[in-house]
N, C-alpha and C positions, 0 to 999 in steps of 0.2 A: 695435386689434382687440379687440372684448370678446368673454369669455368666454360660451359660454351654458351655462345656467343648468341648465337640462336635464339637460346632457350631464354633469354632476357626480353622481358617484354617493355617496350618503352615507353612510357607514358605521351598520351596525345593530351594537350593545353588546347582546349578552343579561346577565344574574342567571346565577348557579350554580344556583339553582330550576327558572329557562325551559330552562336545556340537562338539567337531571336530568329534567324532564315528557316534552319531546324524548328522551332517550335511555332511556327507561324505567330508570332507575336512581335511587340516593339523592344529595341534596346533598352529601352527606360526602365519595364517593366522583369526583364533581365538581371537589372544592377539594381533593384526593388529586392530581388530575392537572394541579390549576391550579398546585401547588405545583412541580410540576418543570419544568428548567432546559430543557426545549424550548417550556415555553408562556408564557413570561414575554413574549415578542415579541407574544403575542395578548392582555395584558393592560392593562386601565386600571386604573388606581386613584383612586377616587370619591372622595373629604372622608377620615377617616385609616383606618376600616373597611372600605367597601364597594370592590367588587371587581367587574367587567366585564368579559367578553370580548367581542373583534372575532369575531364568529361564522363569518365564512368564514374567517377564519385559525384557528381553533379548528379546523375541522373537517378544513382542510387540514395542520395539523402530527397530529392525533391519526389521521389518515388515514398519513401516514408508521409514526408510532409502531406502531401496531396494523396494518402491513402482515401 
C-alpha cells in the first residue's frame, strides 16, 4: 500500500529573525527563549551555528509557558 504523497505534512523551520518580525520583538529576546529547557524539543540545529525552530511546536510550548 503506498503512501500518498499529499497527505504528508511537512514540517516549516523558521530563523529567530522570521519569529521576532512575527512577534513584534528583538532577536535577542528570541534566542532568550530558545535557550530554555522547554524549547529544546522545537529545535534543529543547522551546520555548527545556526539554529531553527519547528514553528508550530514553538508556538505551542511558548503558548504553555506564557499561559
Amino acid at each position: 500500500m503506498a503512501t500518498n504523497i499529499l497527505s504528508r505534512k511537512r514540517t516549516k523551520y523558521v530563523t529567530a529573525k522570521e519569529l521576532a518580525e512575527e512577534l513584534s520583538t528583538t532577536t535577542m529576546q528570541i534566542y532568550r527563549i530558545f535557550k530554555r529547557q522547554e524549547m529544546q524539543e522545537a529545535l534543529i540545529k543547522i551546520g555548527e551555528k545556526a539554529v531553527r525552530a519547528d514553528k508550530e511546536k514553538f508556538y505551542e510550548i511558548l503558548e504553555q509557558i506564557y499561559r
